[in-house]
N, C-alpha and C positions, 0 to 999 in steps of 0.2 A: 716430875709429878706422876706420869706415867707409869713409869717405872716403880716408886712407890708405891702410889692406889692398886695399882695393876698387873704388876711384875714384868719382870725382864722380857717374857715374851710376846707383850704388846709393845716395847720402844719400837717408836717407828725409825726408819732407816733414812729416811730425809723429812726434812721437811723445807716446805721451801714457803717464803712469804710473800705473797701476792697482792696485785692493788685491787681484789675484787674475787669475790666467788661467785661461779654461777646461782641466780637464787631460783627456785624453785617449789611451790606445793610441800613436795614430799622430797627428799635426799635420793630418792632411785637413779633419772637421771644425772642428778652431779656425779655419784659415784661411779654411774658409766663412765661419763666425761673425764673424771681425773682418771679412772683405769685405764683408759685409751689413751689418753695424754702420755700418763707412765710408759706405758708397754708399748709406745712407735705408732699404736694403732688409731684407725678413723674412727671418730667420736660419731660419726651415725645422725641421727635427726637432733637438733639440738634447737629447733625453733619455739620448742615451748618455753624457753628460755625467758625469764623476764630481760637479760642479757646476754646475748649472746653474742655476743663485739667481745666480751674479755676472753671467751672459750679460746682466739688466737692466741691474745698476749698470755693468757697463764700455756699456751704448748708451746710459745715459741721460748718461753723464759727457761723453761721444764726442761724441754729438752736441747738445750742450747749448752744449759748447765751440765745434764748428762752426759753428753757430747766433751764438752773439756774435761770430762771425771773418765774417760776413756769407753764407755759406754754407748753403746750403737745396737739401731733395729737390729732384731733379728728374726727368723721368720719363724712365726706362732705356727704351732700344731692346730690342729682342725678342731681340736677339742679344748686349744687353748683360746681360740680364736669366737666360739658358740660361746664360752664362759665368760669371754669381755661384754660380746653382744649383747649373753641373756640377763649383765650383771642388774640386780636391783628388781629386776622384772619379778619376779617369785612374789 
């Protein structure tokens, strides 16, 4: 449907299905949360969380899966690393 409505360069590259999203106000934090999840990196303050007990289980599922797909941390650039931080904040 994606790919349809929106064309080939919005298919996302995985998707993975989870027992639960963070729920949240506004989507700013969760988008940190799954950017940091994806990219190896520490998701940061996540206590405004109405939930935040699943923030584990969706990184441990995340990258557990990555990990068998041959995919591993690697070390973000400085200016990779501000742009997970400052993600959603704008």
């Amino acid at each position: 449907a994606i790919e349809t409505d929106i064309g080939k360069i919005a298919r996302p590259k995985n998707i993975w299905i989870v027992p639960d999203m963070p729920k949240t106000r506004s989507g700013k934090i969760m988008r940190r949360v799954i950017a940091a999840t994806s990219n190896f990196t520490d998701t940061g303050d996540i206590t405004t969380l109405a939930n935040p007990e699943i923030v584990d289980k969706i990184r441990e599922q995340v990258q557990s899966a990555k990990r068998a797909k041959g995919e591993v941390p690697r070390e973000l650039s400085e200016t990779e690393e501000h742009e997970i931080k400052s993600f959603g904040q704008e």
